[in-house]
C-alpha positions as CSV (number, residue, x, y, z in Angstrom):
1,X,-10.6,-1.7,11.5
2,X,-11.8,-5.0,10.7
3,X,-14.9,-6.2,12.0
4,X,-15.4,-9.7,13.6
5,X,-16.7,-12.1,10.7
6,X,-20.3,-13.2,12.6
7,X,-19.9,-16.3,10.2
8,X,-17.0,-17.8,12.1
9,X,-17.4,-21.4,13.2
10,X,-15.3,-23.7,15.0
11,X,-13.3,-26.0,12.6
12,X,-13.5,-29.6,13.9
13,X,-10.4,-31.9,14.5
14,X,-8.5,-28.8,16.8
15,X,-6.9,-30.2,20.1
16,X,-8.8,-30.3,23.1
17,X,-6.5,-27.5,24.6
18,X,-7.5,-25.0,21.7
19,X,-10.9,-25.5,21.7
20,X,-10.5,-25.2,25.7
21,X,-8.7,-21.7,24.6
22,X,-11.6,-20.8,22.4
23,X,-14.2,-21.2,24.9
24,X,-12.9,-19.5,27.4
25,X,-13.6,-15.5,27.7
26,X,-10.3,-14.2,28.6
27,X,-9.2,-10.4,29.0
28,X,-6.8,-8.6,27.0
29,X,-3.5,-8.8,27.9
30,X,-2.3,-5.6,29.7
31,X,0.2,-3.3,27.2
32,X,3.3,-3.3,28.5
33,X,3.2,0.9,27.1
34,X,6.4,0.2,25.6
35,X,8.7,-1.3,22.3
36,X,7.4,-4.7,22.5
37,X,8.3,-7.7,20.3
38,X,5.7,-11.0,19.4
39,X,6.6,-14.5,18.5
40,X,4.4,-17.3,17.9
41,X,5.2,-20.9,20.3
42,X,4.2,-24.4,20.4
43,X,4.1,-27.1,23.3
44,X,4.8,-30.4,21.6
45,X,3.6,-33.8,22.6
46,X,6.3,-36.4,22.4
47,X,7.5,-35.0,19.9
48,X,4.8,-35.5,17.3
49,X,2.2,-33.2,17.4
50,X,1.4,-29.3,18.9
51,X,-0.8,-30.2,22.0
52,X,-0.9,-26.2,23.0
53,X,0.1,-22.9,21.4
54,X,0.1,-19.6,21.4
55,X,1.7,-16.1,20.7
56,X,3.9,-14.1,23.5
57,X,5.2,-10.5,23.6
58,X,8.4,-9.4,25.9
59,X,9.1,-5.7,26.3
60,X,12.5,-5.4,24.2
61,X,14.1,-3.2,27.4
62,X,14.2,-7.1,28.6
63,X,12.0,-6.0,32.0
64,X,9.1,-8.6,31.0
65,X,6.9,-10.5,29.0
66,X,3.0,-12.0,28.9
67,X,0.6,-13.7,26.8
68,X,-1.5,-12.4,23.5
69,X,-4.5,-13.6,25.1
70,X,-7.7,-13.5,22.3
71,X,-11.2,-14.6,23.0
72,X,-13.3,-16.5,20.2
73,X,-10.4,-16.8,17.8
74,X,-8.6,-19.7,16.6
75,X,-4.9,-19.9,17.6
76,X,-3.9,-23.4,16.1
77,X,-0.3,-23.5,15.7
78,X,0.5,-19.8,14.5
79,X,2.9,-19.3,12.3
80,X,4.0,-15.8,11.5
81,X,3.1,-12.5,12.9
82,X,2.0,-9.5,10.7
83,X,0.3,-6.3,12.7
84,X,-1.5,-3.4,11.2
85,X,-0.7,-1.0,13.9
86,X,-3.0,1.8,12.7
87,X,-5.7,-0.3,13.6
88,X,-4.7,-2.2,16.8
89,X,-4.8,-5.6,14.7
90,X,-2.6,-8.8,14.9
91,X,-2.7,-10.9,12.0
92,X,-1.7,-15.3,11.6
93,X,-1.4,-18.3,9.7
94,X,-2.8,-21.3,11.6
95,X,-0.7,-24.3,10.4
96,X,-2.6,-26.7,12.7
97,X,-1.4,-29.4,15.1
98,X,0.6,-31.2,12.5
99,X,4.3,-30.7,13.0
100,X,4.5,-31.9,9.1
101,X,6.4,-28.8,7.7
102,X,6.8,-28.8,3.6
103,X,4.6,-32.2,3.1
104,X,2.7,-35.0,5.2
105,X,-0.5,-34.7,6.8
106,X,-1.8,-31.4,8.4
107,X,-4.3,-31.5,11.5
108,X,-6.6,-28.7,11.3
109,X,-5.6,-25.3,10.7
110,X,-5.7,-23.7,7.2
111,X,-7.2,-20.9,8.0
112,X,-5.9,-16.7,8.6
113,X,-6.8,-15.6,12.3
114,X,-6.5,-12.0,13.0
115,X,-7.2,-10.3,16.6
116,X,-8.1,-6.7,18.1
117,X,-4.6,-6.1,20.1
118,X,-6.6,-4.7,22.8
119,X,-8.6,-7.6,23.5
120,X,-12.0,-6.4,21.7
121,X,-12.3,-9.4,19.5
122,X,-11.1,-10.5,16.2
123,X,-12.0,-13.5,13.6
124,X,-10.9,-15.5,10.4
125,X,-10.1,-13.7,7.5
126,X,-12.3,-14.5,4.2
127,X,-9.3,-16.1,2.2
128,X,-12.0,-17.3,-0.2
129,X,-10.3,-17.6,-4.0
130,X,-6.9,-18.1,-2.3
131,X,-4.8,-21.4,-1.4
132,X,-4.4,-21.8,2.5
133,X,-2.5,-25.1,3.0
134,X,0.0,-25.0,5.5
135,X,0.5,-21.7,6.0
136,X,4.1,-20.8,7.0
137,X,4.3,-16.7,7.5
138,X,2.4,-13.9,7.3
139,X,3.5,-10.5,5.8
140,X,1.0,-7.1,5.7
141,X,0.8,-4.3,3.1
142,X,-1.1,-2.2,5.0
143,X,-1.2,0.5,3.2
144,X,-3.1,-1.9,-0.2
145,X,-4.9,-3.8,2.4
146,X,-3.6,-7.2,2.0
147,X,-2.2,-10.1,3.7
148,X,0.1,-12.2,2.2
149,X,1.5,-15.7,3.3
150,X,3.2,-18.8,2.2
151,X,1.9,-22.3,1.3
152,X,4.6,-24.8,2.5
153,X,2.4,-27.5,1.2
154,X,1.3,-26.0,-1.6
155,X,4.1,-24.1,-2.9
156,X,2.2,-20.9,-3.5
157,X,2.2,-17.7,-2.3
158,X,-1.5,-16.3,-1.0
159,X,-3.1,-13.0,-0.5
160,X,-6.3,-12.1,1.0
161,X,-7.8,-8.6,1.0
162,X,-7.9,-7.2,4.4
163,X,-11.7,-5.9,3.9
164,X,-12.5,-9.2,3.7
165,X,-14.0,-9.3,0.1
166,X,-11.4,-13.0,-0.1
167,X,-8.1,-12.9,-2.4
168,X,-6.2,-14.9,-4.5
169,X,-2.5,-16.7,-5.5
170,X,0.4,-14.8,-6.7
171,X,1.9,-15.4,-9.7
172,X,5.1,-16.8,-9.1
173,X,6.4,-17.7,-12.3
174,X,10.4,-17.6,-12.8
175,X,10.9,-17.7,-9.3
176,X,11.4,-21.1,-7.0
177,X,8.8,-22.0,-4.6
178,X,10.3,-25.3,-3.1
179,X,8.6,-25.4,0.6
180,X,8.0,-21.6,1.4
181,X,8.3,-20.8,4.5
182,X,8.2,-16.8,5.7
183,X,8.0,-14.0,3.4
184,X,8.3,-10.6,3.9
185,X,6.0,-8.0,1.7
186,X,8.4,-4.5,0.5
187,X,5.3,-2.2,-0.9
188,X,8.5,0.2,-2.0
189,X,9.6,-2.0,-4.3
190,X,6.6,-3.7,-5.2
191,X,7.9,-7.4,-4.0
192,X,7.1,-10.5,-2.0
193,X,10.2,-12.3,-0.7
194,X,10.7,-15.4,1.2
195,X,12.6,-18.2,1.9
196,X,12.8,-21.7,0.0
197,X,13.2,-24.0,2.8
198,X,14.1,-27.1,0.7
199,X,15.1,-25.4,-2.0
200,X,17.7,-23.2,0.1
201,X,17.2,-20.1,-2.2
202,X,15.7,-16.5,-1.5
203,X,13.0,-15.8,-4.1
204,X,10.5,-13.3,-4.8
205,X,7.8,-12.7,-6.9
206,X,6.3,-9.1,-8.3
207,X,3.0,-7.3,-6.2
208,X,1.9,-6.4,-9.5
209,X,1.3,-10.2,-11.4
210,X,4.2,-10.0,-13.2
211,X,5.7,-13.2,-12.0
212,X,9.5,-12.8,-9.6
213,X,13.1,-14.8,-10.2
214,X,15.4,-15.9,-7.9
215,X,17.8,-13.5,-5.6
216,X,21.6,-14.1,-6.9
217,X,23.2,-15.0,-3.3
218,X,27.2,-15.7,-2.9
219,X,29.6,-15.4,0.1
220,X,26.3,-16.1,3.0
221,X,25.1,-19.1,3.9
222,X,22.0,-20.2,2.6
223,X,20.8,-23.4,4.7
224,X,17.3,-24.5,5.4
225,X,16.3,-21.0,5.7
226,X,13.5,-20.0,7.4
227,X,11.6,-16.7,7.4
228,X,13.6,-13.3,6.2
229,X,13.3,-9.2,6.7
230,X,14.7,-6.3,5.1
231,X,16.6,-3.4,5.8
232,X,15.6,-0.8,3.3
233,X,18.0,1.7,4.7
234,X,20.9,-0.6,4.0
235,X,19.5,-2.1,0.8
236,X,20.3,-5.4,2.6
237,X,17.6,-9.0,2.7
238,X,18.5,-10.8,6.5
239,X,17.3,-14.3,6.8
240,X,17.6,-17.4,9.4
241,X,19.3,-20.3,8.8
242,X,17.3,-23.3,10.7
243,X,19.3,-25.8,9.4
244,X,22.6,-24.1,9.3
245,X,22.0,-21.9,12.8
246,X,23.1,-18.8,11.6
247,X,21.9,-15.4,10.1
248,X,22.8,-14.8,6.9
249,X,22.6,-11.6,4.4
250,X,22.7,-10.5,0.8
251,X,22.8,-7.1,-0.8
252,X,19.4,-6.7,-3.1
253,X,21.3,-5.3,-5.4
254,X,23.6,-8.6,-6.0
255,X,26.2,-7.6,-5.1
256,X,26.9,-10.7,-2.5
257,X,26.4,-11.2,1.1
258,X,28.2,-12.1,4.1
259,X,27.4,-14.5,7.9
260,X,26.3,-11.8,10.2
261,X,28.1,-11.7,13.6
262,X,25.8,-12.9,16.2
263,X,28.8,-13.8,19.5
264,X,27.0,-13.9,22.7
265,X,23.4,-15.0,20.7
266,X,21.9,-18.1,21.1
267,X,21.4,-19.7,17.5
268,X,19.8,-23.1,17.5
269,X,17.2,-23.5,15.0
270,X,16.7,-19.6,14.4
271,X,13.1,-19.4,12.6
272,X,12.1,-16.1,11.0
273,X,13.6,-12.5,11.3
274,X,12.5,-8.9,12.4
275,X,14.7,-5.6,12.1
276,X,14.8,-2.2,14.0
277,X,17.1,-0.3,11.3
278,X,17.1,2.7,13.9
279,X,18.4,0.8,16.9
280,X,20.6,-1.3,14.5
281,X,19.3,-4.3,15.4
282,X,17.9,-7.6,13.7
283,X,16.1,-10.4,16.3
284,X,15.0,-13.9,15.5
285,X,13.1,-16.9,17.4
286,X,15.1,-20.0,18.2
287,X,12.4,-22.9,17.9
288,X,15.7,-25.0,19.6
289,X,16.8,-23.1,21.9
290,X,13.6,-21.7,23.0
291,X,15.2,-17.8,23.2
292,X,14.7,-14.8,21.3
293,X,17.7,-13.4,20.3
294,X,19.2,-10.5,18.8
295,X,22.3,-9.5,16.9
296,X,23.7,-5.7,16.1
297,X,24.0,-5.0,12.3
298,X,27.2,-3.3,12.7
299,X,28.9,-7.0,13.3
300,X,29.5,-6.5,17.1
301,X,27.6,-9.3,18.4
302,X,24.8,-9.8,20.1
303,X,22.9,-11.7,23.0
304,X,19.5,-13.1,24.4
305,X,17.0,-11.2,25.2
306,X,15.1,-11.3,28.6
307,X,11.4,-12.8,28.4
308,X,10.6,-13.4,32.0
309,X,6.6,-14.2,32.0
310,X,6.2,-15.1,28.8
311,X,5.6,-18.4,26.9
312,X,9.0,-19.4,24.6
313,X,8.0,-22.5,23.9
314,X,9.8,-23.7,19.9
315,X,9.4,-19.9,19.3
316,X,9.0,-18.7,15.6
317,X,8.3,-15.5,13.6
318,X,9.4,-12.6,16.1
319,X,7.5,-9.3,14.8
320,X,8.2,-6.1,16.3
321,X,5.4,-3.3,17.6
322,X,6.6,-0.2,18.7
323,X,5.8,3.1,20.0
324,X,5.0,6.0,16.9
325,X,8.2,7.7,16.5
326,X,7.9,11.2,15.9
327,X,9.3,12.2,12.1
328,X,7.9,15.6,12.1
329,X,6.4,18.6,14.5
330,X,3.2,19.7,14.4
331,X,3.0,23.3,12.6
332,X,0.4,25.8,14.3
333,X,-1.5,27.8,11.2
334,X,-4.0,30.7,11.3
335,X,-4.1,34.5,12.4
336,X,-2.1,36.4,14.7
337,X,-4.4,38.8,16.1
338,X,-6.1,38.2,19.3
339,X,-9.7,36.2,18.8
340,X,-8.1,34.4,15.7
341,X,-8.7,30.9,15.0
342,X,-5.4,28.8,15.5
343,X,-5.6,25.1,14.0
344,X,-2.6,22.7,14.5
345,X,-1.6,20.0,11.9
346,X,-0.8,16.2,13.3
347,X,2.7,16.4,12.7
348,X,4.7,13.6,10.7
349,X,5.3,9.9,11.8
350,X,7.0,7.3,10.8
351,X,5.6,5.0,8.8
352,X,5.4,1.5,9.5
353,X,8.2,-1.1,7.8
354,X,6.7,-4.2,7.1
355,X,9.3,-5.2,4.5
356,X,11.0,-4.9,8.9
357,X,8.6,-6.9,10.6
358,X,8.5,-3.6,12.4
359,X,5.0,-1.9,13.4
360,X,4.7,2.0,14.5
361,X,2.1,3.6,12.7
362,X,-0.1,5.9,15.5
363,X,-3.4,4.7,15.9
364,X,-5.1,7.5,17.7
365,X,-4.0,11.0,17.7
366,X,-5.0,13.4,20.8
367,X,-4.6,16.9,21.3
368,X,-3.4,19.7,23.8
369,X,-2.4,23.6,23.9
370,X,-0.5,25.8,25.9
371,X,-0.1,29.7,26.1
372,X,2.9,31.4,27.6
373,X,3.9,27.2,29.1
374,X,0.7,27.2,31.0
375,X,-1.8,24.1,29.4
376,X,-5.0,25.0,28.2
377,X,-8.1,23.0,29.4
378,X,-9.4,20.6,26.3
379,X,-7.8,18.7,23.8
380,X,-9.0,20.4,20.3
381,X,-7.4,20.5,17.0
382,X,-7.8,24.3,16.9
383,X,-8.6,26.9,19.7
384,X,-9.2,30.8,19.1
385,X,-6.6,32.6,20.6
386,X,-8.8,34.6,23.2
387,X,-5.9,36.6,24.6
388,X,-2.2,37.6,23.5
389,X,0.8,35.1,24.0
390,X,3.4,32.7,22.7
391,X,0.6,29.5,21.7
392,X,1.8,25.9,21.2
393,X,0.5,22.7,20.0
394,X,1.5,19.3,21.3
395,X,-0.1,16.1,19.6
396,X,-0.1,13.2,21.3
397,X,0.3,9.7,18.8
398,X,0.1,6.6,20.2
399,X,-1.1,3.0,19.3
400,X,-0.8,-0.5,21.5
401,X,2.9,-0.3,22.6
402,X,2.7,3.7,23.9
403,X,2.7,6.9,23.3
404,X,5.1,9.5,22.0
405,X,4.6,13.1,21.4
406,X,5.7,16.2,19.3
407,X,5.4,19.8,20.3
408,X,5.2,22.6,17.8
409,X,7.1,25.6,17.5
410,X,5.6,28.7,19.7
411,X,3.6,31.1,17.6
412,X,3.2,34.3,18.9
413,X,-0.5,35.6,18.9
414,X,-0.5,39.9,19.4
415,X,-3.0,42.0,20.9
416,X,-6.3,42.9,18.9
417,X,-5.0,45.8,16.7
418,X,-6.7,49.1,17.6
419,X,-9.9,49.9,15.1
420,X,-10.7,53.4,16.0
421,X,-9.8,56.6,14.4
422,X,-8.4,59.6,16.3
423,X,-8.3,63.2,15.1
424,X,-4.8,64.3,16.1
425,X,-5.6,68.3,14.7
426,X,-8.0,70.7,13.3
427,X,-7.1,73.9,11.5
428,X,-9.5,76.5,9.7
429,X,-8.2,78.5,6.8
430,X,-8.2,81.8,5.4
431,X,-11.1,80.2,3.3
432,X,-13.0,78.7,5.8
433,X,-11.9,75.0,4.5
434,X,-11.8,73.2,7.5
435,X,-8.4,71.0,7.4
436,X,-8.4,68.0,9.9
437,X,-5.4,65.4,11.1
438,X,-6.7,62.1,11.2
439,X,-4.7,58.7,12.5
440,X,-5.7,55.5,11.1
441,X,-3.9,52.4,11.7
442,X,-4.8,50.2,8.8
443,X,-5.3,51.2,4.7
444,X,-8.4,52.6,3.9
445,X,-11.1,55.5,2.8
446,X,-11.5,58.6,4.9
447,X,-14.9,60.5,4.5
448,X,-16.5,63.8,6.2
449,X,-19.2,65.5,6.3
450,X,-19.9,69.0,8.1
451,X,-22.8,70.4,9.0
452,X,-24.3,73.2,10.2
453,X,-27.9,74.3,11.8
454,X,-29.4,77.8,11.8
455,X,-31.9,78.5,14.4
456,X,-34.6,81.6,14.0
457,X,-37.1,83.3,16.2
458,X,-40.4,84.6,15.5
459,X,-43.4,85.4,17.5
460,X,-46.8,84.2,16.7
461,X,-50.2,84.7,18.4
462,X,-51.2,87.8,19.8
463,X,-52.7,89.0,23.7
464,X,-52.1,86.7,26.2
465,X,-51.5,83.8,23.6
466,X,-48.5,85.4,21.8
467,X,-45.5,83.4,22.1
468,X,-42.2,82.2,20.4
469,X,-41.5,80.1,17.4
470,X,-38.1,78.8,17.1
471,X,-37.2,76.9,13.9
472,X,-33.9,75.1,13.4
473,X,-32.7,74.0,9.8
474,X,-29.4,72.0,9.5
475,X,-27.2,72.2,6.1
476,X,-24.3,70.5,5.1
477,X,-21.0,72.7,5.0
478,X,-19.3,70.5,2.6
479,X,-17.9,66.8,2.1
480,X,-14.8,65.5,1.6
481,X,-13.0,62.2,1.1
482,X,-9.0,60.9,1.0
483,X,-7.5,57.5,0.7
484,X,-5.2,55.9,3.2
485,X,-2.3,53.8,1.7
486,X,-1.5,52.5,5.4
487,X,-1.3,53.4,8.9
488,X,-0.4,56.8,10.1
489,X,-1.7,60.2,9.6
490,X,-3.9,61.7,6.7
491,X,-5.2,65.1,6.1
492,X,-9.0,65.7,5.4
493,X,-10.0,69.3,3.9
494,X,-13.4,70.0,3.7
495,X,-14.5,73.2,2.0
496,X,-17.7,75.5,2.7
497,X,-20.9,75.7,0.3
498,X,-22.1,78.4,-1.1
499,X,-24.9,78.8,1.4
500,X,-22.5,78.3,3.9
501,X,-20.3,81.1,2.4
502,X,-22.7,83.5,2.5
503,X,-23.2,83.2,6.0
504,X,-19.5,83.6,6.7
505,X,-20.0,86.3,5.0
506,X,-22.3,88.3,6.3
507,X,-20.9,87.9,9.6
508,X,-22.6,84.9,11.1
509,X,-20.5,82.3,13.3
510,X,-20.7,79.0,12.5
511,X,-20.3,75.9,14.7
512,X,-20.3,73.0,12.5
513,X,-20.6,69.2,13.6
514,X,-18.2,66.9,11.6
515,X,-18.9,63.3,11.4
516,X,-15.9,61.3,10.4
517,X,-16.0,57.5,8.8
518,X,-13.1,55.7,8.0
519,X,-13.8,52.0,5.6
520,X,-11.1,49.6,6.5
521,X,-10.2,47.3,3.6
522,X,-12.4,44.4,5.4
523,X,-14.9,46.2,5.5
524,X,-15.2,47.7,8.9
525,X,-16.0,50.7,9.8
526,X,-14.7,53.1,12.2
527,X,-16.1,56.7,13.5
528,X,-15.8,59.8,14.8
529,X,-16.9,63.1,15.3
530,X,-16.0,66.8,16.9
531,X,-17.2,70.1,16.7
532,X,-15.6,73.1,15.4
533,X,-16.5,76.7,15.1
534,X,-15.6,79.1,11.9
């Protein structure tokens, strides 16, 4: 997230009701936790100059509106509205108090504002190396870290690195740059557009240097357009026609264009664009009619959309934040033994479509678990499984506008497989070999090892201090070994030594102690042992 610049400095020349703005300490807006769209507005004075300004939000469900309100930042006529949602950061142009669009004096301004979202702070944007002069439009690559916007006065388009290190002006050669005014960045592509307000052309120029053209436009109407947005999915560049009130479209591949449909919307003076290609929906500001508007892309109309609360005032540049929407479950990985670690990835979200004027990206990411439905207390990105159970993962992605969240599938976590070793039979042969059943449950190596001990009695002293002497001496019967390929049943024959076969035979019983040890493939170790008599 960008850092307030500590070298921001009031410029002289603002109105008194901006510098009022700046002084004051004023808490964040509340978020309305839900799709939201921002537009930038202006309170004119007879007429001939912004005397107060400022940018709004209105839920898009229509059931209210507020204020963007920012502390220590300049607002000074904003024009355009560009958000990096992953960081909770509103970025725009301020044009000043001039109302002299493409040429003519400006008042202040010149300068890229940009403000935490949830009321923390923000700054001006080191633009050093770049041209500011009249800024008309904003547009984010968020994902390069830039900021582009358009020089009305200059006839340039701008860019400033978004780490503040300052930027620089695109080259725009081949393409027209007659009074820009709103652009829209389409890091797919690799483009800048925008809109050639005296020149009444769409143009565009190449992210890479490369210089840009013209777009080939017929069958729409192209007059005094202001601001544009694009609808990758449909291939399709929208933009407003101030002059002309209407919206108007082109294919990007030149293949023509067409009027939208906007019966029931209020179009006087439209000025910029925003689209939500899922809800099939483009909206635009009417700096006339002082509405925001909207319009279905399928050509059945449209209407006004309800901004009770909120400031729409000459509205311009509508921008649209909304909650992350889910593009993928989270996946829960690890083992599925009891006391195994379980992790669970963040899922897939949409990305962010600036080329849209439409903001989603998450901004924090929180975690929770459940086993059998029933929630497990803290919010960690993996958990050990400490019993058996169905587990799932829910992940929690949210940024200024909401939250949204995506459950994984359930992943079944067993009981702790048994370790131990079980002797299911024990035979003695004709040979004295002493043939045992053994279970194991896992692959492996089976050893034994019999022993025996011999025990004899002497007497030692004499008189009163003769007395018994017992000595015992152990030997090993024999050894024996077998490999497990898997779980079940193996057979372990261990055969009698020499000295142990000439005890058999002379008649002696034998009661041997057989220690068993089984070497799982990790590693581990299990035991047993048993006594039997030959």
């Amino acid at each position: 997230m960008l850092k307030p610049n500590p070298h921001f400095a009031l410029r002289a020349g603002l109105v008194t009701a901006v510098l009022a703005a700046l002084a004051t300490a004023l808490a964040p807006a509340p978020a309305l936790a839900a799709n939201t769209i921002y537009w930038n507005w202006a309170t004119l004075y007879n007429n001939s100059y912004v005397s107060n300004s400022g940018i709004s939000l209105a839920n898009l469900g229509g059931s209210g509106g507020a204020g963007l309100t920012v502390s220590g930042v300049a607002v000074d006529h904003p024009l355009g509205v560009a958000i990096d949602a992953a960081t909770g950061t509103m970025y725009w142009a301020n044009f000043g108090s001039s109302i002299n669009y493409c040429s003519g004096p400006l008042t202040g301004g010149n300068t890229i504002s940009y403000a935490h979202l949830d009321g923390t702070g923000g700054g001006t944007l080191n633009t050093s190396g770049a041209t500011v002069s009249g800024p008309d439009g904003v547009a984010i690559d968020p994902a390069a870290g830039r900021l582009y916007w358009a020089n009305d006065h200059a006839n340039t388009i701008s860019y400033a690195n978004l780490d503040g290190s300052g930027g620089h002006d695109l080259n725009t050669t081949g393409a027209t740059v007659n009074c820009p005014a709103g652009l829209a960045v389409d890091p797919a592509v690799g483009r800048v557009y925008w809109t050639n307000f005296r020149g009444n052309t769409i143009s565009y120029a190449n992210l890479d240097g490369s210089g840009g053209g013209d777009l080939p436009i017929s069958g729409a109407t192209v007059s005094g357009p202001y601001g544009l947005a694009i609808n990758s999915s449909t291939g399709r560049l929208y933009w407003a026609n101030n002059t002309g009130e209407s919206i108007s479209y082109s294919n990007l591949d030149g293949s023509g264009g067409d009027d939208l449909s906007t019966t029931g919307a209020t179009t006087r003076g439209p000025w910029g664009i925003a689209i939500d290609p899922a809800a099939g929906r483009i909206y635009w500001a009417n700096n006339i009619g002082s509405t925001i508007s909207y319009a279905n892309l399928n050509e059945s109309g449209g209407g006004d959309l309800s901004t009770p609360g909120a400031a729409v005032d000459h509205p311009k540049y509508p921008a649209l934040l909304e909650v992350p929407s889910g593009a993928g479950p989270p996946v829960v990985g690890g083992g599925s033994a009891t006391g195994s670690r379980l992790s669970c990835s963040s899922g897939t979200w949409a990305a962010d479509l600036p080329e849209s004027f439409l903001y989603r990206a998450p901004q924090h990411v929180a975690y929770s678990w459940s086993r059998n439905g029933t929630p497990i207390p803290g919010s960690p990105s993996s958990i050990t499984a400490s019993a058996p159970g169905r587990y799932a993962c829910q992940v929690t992605a949210s940024n200024f506008a909401g939250s949204t969240s995506q459950t994984s599938a359930q992943f079944t976590v067993l009981a702790s497989p048994s370790t131990a070793i079980a002797v299911t039979s024990a035979t003695v042969s004709g040979g004295d070999a002493v043939s045992l059943g053994v279970l194991v449950r896992s692959p492996g190596k089976l050893r034994g090892t019999a022993t025996f001990t011999t025990r004899t009695t002497r007497f030692a002293g004499s008189g009163r201090h003769r007395h018994k002497v017992t000595r015992a001496k152990t030997f090993v019967y024999g050894t024996a070994s077998v490999r497990a390929t898997g779980a079940g049943t193996v057979t372990l024959t261990i055969r009698p030594s020499a000295t142990a076969l000439k005890l058999l035979h002379s008649g002696k019983k034998l009661t041997l102690a057989l220690a068993l040890a089984f070497a799982r493939a990790d590693g581990t170790i299990s035991r047993a042992s048993l006594h039997v008599s030959v």
